[in-house]
Structure formats: C-alpha cells, structure tokens
C-alpha beads as a LAMMPS data file, in Angstrom:
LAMMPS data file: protein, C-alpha beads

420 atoms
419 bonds

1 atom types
1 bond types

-500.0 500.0 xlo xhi
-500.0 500.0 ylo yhi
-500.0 500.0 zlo zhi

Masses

1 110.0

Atoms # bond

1 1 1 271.143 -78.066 47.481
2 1 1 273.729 -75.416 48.619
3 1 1 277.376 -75.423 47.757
4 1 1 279.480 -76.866 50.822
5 1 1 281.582 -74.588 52.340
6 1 1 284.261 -75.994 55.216
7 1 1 282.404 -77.237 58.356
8 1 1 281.742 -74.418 60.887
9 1 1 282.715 -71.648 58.330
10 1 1 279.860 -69.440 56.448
11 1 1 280.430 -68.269 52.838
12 1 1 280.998 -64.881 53.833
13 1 1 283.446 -65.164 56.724
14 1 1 285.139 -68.321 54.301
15 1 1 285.272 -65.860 51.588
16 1 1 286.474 -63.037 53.585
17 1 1 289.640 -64.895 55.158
18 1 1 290.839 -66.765 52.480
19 1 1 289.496 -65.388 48.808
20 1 1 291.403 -67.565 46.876
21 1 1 290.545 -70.932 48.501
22 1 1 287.148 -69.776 48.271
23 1 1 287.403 -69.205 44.446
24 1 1 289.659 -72.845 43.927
25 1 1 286.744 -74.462 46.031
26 1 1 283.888 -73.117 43.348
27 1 1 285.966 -73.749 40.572
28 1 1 286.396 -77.787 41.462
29 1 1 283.048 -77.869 42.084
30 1 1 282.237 -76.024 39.002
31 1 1 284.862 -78.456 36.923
32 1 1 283.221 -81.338 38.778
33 1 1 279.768 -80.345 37.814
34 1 1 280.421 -79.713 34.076
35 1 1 282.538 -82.717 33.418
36 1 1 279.411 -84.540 34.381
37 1 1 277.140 -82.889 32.031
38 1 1 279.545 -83.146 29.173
39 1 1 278.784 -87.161 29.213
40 1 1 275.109 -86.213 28.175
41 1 1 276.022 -84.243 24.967
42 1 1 275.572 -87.341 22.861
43 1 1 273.994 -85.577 20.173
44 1 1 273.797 -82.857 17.997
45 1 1 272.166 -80.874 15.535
46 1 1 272.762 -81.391 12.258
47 1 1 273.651 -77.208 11.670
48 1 1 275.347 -76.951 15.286
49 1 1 278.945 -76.250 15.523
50 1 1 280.761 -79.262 17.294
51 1 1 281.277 -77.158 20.389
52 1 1 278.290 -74.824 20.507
53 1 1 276.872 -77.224 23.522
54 1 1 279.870 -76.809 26.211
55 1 1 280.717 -73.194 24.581
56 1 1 276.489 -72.894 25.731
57 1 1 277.244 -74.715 29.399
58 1 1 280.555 -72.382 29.787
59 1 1 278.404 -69.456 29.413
60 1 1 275.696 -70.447 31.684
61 1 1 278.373 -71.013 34.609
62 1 1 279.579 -67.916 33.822
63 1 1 276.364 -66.253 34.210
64 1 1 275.234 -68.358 37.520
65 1 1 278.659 -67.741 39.379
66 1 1 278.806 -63.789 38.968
67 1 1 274.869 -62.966 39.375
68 1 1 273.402 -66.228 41.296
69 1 1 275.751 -68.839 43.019
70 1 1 273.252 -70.457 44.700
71 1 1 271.150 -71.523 41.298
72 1 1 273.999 -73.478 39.838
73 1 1 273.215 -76.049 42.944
74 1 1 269.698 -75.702 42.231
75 1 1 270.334 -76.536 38.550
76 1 1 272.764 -79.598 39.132
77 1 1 270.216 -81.015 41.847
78 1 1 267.364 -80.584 39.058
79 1 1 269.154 -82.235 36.129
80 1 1 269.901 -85.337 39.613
81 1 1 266.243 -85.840 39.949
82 1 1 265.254 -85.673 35.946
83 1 1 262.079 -84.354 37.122
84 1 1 261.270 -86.514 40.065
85 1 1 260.833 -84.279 42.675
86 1 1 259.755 -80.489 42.844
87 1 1 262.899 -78.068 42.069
88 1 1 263.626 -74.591 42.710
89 1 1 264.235 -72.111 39.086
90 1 1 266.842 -71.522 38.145
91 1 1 267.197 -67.340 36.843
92 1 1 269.588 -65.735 34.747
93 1 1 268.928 -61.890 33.635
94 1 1 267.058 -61.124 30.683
95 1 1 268.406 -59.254 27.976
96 1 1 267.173 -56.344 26.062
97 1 1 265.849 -58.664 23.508
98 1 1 265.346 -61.445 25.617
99 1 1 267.843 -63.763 23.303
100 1 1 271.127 -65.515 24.137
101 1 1 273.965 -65.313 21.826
102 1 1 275.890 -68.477 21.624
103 1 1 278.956 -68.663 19.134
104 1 1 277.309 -66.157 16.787
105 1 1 273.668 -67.544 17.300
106 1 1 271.074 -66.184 19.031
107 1 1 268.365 -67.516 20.581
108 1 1 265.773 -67.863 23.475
109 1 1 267.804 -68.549 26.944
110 1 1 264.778 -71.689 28.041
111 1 1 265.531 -73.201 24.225
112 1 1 268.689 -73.283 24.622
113 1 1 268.844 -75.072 27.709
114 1 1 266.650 -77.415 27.643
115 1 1 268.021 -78.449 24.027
116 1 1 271.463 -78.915 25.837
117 1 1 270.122 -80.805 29.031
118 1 1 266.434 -82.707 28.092
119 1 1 265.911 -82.694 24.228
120 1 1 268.599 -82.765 21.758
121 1 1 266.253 -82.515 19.073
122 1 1 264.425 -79.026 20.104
123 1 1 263.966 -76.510 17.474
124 1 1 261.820 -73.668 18.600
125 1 1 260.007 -72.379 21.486
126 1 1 256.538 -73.359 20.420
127 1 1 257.068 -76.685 21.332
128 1 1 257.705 -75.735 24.970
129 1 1 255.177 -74.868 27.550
130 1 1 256.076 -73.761 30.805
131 1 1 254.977 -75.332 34.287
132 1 1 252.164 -73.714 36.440
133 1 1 254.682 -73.784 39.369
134 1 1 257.727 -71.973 37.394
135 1 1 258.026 -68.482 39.338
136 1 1 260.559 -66.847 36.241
137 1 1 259.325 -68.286 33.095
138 1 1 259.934 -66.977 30.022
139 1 1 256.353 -65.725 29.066
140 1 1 256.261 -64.090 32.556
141 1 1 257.986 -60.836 31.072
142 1 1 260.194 -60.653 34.447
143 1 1 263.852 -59.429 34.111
144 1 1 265.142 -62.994 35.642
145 1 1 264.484 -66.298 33.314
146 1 1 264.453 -69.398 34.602
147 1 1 266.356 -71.994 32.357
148 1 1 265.366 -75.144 34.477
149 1 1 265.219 -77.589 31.921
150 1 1 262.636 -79.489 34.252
151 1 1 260.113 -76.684 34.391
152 1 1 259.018 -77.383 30.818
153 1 1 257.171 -79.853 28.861
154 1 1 257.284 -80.669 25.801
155 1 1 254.092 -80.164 23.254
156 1 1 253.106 -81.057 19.907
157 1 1 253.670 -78.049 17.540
158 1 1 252.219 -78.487 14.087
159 1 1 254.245 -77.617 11.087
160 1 1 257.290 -78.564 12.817
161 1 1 259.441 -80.359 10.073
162 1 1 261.748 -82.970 11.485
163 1 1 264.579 -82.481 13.249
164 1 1 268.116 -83.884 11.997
165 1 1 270.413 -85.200 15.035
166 1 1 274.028 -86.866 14.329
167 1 1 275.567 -89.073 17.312
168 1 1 278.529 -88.330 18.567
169 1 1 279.216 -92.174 19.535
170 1 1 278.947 -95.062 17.962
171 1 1 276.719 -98.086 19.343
172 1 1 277.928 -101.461 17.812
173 1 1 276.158 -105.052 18.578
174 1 1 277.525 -106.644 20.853
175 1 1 279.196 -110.398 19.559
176 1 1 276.034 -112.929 18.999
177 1 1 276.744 -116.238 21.017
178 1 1 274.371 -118.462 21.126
179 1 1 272.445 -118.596 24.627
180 1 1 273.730 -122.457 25.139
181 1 1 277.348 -121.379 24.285
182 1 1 276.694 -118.207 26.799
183 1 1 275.920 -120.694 29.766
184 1 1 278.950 -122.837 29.053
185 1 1 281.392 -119.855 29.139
186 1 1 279.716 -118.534 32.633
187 1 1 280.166 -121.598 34.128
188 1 1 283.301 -122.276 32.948
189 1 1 284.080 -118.472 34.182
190 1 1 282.733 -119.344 37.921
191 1 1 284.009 -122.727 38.440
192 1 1 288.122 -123.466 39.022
193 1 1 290.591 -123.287 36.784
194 1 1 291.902 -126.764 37.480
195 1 1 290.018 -129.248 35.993
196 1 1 287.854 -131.974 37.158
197 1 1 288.400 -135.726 36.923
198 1 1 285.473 -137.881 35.787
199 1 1 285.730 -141.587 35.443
200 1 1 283.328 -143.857 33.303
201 1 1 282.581 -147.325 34.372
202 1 1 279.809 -149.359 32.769
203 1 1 278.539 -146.805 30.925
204 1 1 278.339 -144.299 34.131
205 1 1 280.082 -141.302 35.349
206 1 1 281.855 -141.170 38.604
207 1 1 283.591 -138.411 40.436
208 1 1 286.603 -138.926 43.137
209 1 1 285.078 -138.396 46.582
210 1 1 288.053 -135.382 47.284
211 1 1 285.793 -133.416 44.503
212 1 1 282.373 -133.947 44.706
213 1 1 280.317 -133.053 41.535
214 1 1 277.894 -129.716 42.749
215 1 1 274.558 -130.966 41.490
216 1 1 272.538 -128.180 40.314
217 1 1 269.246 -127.369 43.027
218 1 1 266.166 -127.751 40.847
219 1 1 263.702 -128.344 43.430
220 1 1 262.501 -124.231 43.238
221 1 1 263.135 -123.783 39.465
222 1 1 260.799 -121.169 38.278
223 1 1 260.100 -123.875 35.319
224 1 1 259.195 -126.660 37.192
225 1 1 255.730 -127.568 36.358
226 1 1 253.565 -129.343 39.038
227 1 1 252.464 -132.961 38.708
228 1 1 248.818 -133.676 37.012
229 1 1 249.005 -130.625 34.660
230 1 1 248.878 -131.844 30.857
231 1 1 251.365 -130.471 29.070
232 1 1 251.448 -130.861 25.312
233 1 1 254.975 -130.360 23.284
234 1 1 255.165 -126.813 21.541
235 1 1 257.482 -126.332 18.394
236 1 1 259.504 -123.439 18.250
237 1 1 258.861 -121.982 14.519
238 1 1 261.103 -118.937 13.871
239 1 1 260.546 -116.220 11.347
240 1 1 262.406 -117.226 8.511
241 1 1 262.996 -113.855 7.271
242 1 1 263.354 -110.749 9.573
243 1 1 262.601 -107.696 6.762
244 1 1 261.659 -106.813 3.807
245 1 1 263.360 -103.870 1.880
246 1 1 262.315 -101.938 -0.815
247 1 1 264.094 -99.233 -2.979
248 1 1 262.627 -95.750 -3.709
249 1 1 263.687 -93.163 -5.846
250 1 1 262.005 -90.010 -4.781
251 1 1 258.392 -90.950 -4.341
252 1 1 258.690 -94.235 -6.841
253 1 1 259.450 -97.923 -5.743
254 1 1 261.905 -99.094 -7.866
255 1 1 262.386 -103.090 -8.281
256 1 1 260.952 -105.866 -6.173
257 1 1 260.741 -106.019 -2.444
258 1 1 263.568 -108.204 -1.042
259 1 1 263.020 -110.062 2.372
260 1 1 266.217 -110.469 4.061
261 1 1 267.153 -113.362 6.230
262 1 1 270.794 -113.322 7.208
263 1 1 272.048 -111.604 10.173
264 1 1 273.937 -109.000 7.781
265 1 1 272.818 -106.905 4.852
266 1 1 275.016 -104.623 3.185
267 1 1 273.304 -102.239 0.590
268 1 1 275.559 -100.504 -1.316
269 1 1 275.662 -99.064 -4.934
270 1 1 277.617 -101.340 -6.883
271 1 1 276.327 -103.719 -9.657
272 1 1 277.376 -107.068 -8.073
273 1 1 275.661 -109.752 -10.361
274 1 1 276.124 -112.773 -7.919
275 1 1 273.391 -113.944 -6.270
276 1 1 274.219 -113.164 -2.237
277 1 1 271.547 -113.609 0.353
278 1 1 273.599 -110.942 2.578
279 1 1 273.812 -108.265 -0.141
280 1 1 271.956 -105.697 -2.163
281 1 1 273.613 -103.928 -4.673
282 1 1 271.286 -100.851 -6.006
283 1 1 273.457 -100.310 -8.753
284 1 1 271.762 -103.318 -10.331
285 1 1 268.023 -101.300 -9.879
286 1 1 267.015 -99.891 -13.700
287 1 1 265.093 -96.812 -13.984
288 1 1 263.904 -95.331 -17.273
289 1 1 262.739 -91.986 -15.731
290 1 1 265.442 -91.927 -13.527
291 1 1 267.173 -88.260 -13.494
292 1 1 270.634 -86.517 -13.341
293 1 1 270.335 -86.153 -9.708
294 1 1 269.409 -89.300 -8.685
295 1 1 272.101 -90.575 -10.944
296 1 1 274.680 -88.342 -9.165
297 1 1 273.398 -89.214 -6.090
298 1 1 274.116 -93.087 -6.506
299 1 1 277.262 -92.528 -8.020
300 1 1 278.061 -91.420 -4.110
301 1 1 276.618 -94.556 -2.093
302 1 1 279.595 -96.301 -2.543
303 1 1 279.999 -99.046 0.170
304 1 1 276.822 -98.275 1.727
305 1 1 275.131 -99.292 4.809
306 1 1 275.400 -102.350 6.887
307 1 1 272.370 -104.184 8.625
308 1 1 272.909 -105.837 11.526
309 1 1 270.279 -107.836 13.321
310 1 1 270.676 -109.963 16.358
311 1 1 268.114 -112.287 16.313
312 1 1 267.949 -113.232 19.767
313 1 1 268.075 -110.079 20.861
314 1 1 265.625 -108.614 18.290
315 1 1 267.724 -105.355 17.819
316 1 1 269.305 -103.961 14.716
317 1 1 271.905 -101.987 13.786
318 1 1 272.869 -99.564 10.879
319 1 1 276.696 -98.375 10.401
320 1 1 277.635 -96.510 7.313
321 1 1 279.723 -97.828 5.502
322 1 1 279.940 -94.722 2.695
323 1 1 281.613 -92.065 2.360
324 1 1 279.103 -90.004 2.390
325 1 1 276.362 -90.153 5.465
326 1 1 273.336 -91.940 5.233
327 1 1 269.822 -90.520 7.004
328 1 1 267.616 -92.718 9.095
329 1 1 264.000 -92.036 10.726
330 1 1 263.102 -94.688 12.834
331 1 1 260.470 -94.105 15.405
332 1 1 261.771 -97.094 17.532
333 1 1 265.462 -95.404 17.831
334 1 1 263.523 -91.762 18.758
335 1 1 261.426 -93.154 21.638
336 1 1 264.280 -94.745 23.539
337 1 1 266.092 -91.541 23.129
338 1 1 263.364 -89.539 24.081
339 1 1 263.658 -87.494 20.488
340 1 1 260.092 -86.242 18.470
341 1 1 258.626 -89.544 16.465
342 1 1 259.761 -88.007 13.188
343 1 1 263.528 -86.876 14.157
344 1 1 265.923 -88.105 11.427
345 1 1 269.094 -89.279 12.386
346 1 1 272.694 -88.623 10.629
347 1 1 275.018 -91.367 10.788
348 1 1 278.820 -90.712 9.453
349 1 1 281.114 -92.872 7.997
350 1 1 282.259 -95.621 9.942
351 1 1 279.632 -95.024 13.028
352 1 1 277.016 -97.289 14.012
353 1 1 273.952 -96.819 15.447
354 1 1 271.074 -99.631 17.311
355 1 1 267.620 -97.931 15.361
356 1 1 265.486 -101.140 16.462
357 1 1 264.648 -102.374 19.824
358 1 1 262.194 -105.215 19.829
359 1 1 262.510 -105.171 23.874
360 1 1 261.626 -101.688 24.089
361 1 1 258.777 -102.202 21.746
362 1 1 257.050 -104.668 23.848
363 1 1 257.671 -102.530 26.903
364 1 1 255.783 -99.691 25.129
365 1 1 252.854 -102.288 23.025
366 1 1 251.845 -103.685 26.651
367 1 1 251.111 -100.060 27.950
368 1 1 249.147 -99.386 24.951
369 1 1 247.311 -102.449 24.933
370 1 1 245.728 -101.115 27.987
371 1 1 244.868 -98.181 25.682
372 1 1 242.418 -99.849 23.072
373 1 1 243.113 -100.959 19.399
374 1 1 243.596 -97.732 18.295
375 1 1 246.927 -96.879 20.515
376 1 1 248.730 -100.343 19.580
377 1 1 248.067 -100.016 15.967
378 1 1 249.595 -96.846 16.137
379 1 1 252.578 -98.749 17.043
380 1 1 253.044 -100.524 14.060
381 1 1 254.258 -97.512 12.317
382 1 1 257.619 -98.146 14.397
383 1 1 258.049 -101.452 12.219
384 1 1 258.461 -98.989 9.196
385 1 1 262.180 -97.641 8.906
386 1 1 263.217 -95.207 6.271
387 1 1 266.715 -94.513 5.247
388 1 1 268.072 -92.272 2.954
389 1 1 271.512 -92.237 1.087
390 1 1 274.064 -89.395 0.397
391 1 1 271.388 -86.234 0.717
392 1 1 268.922 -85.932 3.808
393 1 1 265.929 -84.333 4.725
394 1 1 263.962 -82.130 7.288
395 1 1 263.965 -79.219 9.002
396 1 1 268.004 -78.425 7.927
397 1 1 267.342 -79.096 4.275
398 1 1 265.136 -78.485 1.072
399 1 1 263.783 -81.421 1.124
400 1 1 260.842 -82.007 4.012
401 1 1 260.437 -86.049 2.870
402 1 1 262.049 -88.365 2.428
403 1 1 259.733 -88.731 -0.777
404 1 1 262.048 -85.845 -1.842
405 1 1 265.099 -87.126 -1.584
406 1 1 266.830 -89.462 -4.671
407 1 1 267.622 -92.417 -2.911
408 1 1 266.251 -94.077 0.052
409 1 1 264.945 -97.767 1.425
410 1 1 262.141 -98.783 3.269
411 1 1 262.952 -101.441 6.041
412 1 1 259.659 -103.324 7.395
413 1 1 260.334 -105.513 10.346
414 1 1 258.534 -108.893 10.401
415 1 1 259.221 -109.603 13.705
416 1 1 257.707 -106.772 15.943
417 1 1 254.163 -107.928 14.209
418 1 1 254.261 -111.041 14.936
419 1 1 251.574 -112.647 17.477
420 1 1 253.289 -113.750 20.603

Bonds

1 1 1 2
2 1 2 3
3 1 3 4
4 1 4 5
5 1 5 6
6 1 6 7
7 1 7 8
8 1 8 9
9 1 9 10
10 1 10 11
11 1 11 12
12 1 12 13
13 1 13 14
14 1 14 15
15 1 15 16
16 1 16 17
17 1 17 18
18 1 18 19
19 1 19 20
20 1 20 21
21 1 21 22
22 1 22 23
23 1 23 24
24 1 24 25
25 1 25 26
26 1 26 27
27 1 27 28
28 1 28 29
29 1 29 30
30 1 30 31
31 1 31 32
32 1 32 33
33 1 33 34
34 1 34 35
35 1 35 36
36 1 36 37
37 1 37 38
38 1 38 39
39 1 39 40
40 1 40 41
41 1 41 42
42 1 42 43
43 1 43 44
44 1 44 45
45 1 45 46
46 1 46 47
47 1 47 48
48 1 48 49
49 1 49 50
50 1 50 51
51 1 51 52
52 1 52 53
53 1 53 54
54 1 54 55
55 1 55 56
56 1 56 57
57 1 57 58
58 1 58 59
59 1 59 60
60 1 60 61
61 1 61 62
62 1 62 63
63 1 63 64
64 1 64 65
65 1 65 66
66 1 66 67
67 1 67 68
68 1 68 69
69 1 69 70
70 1 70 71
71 1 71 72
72 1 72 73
73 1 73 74
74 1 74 75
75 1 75 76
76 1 76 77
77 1 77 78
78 1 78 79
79 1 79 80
80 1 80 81
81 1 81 82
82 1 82 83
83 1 83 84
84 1 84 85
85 1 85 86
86 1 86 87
87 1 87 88
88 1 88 89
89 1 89 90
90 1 90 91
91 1 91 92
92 1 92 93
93 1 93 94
94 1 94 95
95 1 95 96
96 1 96 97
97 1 97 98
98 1 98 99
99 1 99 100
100 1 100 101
101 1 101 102
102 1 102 103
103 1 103 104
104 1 104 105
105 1 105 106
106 1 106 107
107 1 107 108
108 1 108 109
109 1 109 110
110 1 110 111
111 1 111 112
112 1 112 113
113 1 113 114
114 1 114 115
115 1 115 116
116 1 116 117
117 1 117 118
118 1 118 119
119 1 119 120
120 1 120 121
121 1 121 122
122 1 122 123
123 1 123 124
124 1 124 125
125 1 125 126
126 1 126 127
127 1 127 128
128 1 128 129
129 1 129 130
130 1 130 131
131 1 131 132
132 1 132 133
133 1 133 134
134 1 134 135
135 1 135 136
136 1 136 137
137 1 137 138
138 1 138 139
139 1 139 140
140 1 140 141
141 1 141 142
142 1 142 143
143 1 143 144
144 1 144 145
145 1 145 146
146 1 146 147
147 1 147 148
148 1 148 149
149 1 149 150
150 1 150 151
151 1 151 152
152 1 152 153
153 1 153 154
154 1 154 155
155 1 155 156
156 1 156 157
157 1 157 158
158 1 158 159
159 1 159 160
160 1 160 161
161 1 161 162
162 1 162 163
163 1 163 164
164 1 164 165
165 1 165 166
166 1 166 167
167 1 167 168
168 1 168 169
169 1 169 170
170 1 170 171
171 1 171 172
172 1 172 173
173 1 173 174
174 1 174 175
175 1 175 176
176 1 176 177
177 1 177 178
178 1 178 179
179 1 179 180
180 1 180 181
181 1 181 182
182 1 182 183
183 1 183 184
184 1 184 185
185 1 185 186
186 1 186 187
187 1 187 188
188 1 188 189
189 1 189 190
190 1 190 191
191 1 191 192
192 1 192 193
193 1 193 194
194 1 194 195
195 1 195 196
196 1 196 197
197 1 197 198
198 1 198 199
199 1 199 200
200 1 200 201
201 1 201 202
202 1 202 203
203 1 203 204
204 1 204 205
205 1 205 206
206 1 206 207
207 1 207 208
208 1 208 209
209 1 209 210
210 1 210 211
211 1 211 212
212 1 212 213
213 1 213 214
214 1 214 215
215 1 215 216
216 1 216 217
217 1 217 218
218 1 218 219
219 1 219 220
220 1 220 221
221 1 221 222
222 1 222 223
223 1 223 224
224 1 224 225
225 1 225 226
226 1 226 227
227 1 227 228
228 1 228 229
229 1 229 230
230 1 230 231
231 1 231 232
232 1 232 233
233 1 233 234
234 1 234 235
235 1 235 236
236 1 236 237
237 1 237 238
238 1 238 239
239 1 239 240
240 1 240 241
241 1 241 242
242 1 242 243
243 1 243 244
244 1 244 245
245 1 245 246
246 1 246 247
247 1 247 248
248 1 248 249
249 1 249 250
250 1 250 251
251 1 251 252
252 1 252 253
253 1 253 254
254 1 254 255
255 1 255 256
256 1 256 257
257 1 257 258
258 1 258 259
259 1 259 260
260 1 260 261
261 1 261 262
262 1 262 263
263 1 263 264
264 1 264 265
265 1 265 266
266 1 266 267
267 1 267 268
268 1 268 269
269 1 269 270
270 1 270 271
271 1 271 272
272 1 272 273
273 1 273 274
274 1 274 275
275 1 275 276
276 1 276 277
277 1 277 278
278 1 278 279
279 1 279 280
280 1 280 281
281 1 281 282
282 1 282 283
283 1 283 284
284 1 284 285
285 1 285 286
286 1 286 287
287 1 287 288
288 1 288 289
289 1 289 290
290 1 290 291
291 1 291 292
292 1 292 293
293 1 293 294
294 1 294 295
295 1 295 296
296 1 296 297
297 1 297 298
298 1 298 299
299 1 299 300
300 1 300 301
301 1 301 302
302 1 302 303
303 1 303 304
304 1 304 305
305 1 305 306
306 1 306 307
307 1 307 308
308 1 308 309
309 1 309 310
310 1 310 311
311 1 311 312
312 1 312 313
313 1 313 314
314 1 314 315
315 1 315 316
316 1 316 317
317 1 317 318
318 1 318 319
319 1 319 320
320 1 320 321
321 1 321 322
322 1 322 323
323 1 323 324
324 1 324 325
325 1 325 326
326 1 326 327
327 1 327 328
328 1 328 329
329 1 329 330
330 1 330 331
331 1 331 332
332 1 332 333
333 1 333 334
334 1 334 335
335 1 335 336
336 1 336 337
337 1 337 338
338 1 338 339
339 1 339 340
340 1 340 341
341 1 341 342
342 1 342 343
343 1 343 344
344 1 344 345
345 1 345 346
346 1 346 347
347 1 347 348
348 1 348 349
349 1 349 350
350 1 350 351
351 1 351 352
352 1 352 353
353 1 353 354
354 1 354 355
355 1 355 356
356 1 356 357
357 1 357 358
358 1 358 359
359 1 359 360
360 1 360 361
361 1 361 362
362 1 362 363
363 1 363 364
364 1 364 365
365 1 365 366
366 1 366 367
367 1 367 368
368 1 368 369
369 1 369 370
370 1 370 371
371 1 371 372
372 1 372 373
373 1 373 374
374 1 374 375
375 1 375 376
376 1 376 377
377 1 377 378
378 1 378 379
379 1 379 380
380 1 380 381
381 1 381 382
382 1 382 383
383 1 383 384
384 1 384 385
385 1 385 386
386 1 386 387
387 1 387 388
388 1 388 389
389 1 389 390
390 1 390 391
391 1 391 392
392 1 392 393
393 1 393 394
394 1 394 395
395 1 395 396
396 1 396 397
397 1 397 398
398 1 398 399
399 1 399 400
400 1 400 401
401 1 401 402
402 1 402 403
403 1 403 404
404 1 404 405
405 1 405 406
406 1 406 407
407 1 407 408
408 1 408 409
409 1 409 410
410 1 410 411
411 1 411 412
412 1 412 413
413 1 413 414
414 1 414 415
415 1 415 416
416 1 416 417
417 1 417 418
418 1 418 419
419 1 419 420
C-alpha cells in the first residue's frame, strides 16, 4: 500500500520540484495515520507513564520516515487487515543492543509494538513467537527488525504473573427499559407527530377513513407456528438472585455468602446496620485474627464499588466508587478484550467498567461445546470474579494473589450456569 503521490508525478521528480509540498503531503498523511491509532490506546499498564504509548508511536514514525517510507504504508495497511490477509514487515534498524529506549525505558523493538498495537497486556518477549513467513524477525539476528505487530502470535509462557491494565475510558450501562416500553418508544419515534383519532362505538374501535390504521403484516412472522403442531404453555421462571458474594481477607472467608438480587450493589466499608437488599457494608464483617494491615486497608474502601447488572442484557458493571482504586480479574472482561485469562484490571475513582458479558459467553460455550466436556467446564471459571480493594496484585506488585492481598470479594454469577 504505497503513499499517493499527485497523479502522473513520481516521488522523486514530486520531491525534486516542490520539497516542501512533498514534506506537508507526508506529514498529513502521517497526522492522519496516527490520529487513527491513538483511538486504540484504550489501555495501559499499570507502571506505564500516561504518554509512553504515543511518545512510542512518535518514535516509530520518526524512524520509518527517515530510514523506510515505504514501511509506514505497509504498517498502517497491516494494523487495516488485523491479520486477515498476508502483509509485508515492517523493519526498523537494530541497535547495538538490540533494545528501544522509550521515555527512559528500554526494551525489545517487537514488544514494544505489538504491546502498543495487538496486546495491551504484553509483558515480555517469551510470550511472543514469530511467524514462519516473517523475513526480519527478531531472533533472525539481521540488522533490520520487523515490528509488524501481525507477524507474531501470542503463546503461553509459564511463570508469567498477571498483568495489571487500567482503562483509559469509562464504559457505563446503558439506561434499562423494559423491552415492552422499548417497542412503544420506537414506534412512537417512527410514526407522526400528530396524533391519531380513534373512535369507540359499541365497545369497538374505529378509525376515520382519511387515516387508515397500518395493520401490522403477520402473515411471515418468524413466530408463527404452523397449524396441527401441539404446543403446550411454558412459564417463564427467572433466577431470583443473580450472585452470590463472599468476603475474603487474605486467603480467609470472612462472614456468610450473600446472594444479591437487585439490579445494584454497592459494597463499601461502612458499618450500615439497616437491613438493605442493595447494600453491603464490610465494615460490619468481624475478624478476631484480623491484622494492622488489613485494618488499614479497610479504613481506605470508603464508598466502594458499585454493581450494576442488567438483567435483560445479562451484563454487569463495576465503577469505583472509592477513593482509592479497586482491582478486578475477570476472565469474561479479558476475552472480549483479547487480554491473557488472568490480567487484572485497575479501575479509578469514578470510572466504570462492563467485566461480564453473558452474550459473549454463549458465543464462546457453543464453540466449546463442540470441544467435549472438558473445554465447556473450563468455562465456568469465567462465572468466578475476584475483586480486590485499595491494594492490588500481579506482576506490578508484591503480592502475586489475590489470596495476598487484605481485602477482596468473590462474585459467582448464577446466571451463566444456568441450563438453557
């Protein structure tokens, strides 16, 4: 995919008659390209500086435009397709040690990139292998590298602790109408503003003949069923309570289990006495071998976290209400994002994230289903959520579990497990 130069003009003899159109062409092009990349740096590393991904894509375009023009249309034509179709590498020179310095960190040119572009959540190059058709990979030993985020995979590298990502937007759930309400604002939305004019007679409705009612064509309804099949009525029984939530500290439960059945939960550390089906206050949890840090810990959850779940949607939502961040591993959240199964999320105060999907869990339990027993039960692991208050854990802190850290829920999803 070649730059575009003006129609009947080469880049030579374009460059040679007019240098500075030629340079204002590349740099629109280049401002084009990397305004379009910026909208996928929607994560970060817990330890990354806030700009270290476009100070990372600056440097690259630096690199491409003064040694090899022609890859920075390779790369933006490979990050297009997202692996689709067969792309070309794309090289930068290797340096004496073989590391890039970005913002006072160093490290291997193919990490870096394919951390920025494919996998937020990257961490070392052990858990990249290159592909058999990459000309310039790294292992090659060649004094040009290919960075081509799409000539990599990704593999399973044991001893690996999880990775912590924070979002750098906020998803919120959307307002929950009921589906009946739904249909009466769309056709309220696609019908005319001036109302209609019904008359009742004998207990029947009549319309004017100027506006004839538009009777709704049911004769090809995908729910129509055919005459002579017996039908028996089926009763709709919903689960009464979506979750169940229990309280650790460190590697101990602490309490009963609580199963949760209104649409929002908010779990802060307070000692609210009150009976309220829509809170849990862990303040109210006793402890006799509980320890200085734990107690300084909860001193710190403050408001909390709010659950949101959308019944009819079967998605739920975590915003942090605290001060002070709270830490979520949900293996759900990581596979729609494409992140490793154990990568722990970091969600701020006042952000919001969706870490449950039922939709996308379905999507995934059908394709396993075709595996055998052994690859959907696997699955039910992603109906296990952990969250931890105030301090974290993985491969940016002491802690590698979240056993180890002083405060932290289990959420167990009903819903996902249930026979449909």
């Amino acid at each position: 995919m070649p730059l575009k130069w003006p129609l009947g003009m080469s880049e030579e003899r374009y460059g040679g008659e007019n240098e500075l159109v030629r340079q204002s062409a590349l740099i629109g092009h280049l401002d084009g390209f990397k305004s379009n990349i910026t909208k996928r740096l929607g994560w970060k590393q817990g330890d990354e500086d806030e700009n270290w991904s476009k100070k990372a894509i600056d440097n690259l375009m630096k690199k491409l435009l003064k040694h090899n023009k022609q890859a920075l249309a390779n790369l933006e034509f490979a990050l297009q397709c997202q692996g689709s179709q067969k792309t070309d590498c794309v090289t930068i020179p290797r340096s004496l040690d073989g590391r890039l310095q970005i913002s006072h960190r160093k490290a291997l040119p193919h990490v870096i990139y394919c951390r920025v572009y494919r996998w937020p959540d990257l961490q070392s190059h052990h858990e990249l292998k290159a592909m058999e058709d990459c000309r310039y990979c790294y292992e090659s030993g060649q004094k040009e590298i290919c960075i081509n985020p799409y000539h990599y995979i990704r593999i399973h590298s044991a001893g690996v602790l999880p990775p912590v990502l924070v979002p750098r937007w906020s998803e919120r759930p959307e307002p929950d109408i009921p589906p009946a309400l739904a249909r009466l604002q769309a056709l309220e939305a696609s019908g005319s503003r001036m109302p209609q004019n019904v008359e009742m007679n004998n207990n029947v409705f009549t319309m004017p003949e100027q506006q004839p009612f538009e009777q709704m064509d049911t004769s090809s309804s995908p729910y129509t069923i055919p005459p002579g099949i017996p039908t028996v009525p089926v009763h709709y029984m919903d689960e009464e309570h979506w979750a169940t939530i229990s309280y650790y500290e460190l590697n101990t439960r602490v309490g009963e289990q609580i199963k949760v059945s209104a649409p929002t939960i908010t779990i802060d550390g307070y000692t609210d006495p009150t009976s309220n089906g829509s809170k849990i206050s862990l303040g109210l949890f006793s402890n006799v071998n509980r320890n200085a840090t734990i107690e300084n810990t909860r001193r710190h959850i403050g408001n909390g976290v709010k659950l949101t779940y959308v019944r009819h949607q079967g998605t739920l939502f975590a915003e942090c209400e605290s001060d002070s961040a709270v830490f979520v591993q949900s293996r759900n959240c990581n596979y729609v994002h494409n992140f490793h199964p154990t990568t722990v999320v970091r969600i701020a105060n006042k952000c919001s994230l969706k870490i449950f999907d039922t939709g996308r869990f379905r999507e995934l339990l059908e394709e396993s289903s075709r595996r055998g027993f052994d690859s959907s039960f696997e699955l039910t692991k992603m109906s296990f959520i952990r969250m931890s208050f105030v301090k974290g854990w993985g491969a940016e802190y002491q802690r590698q579990d979240v056993t180890s850290t002083p405060c932290w829920i289990e959420i167990h999803l009903h819903a996902p497990l249930v026979v449909t």
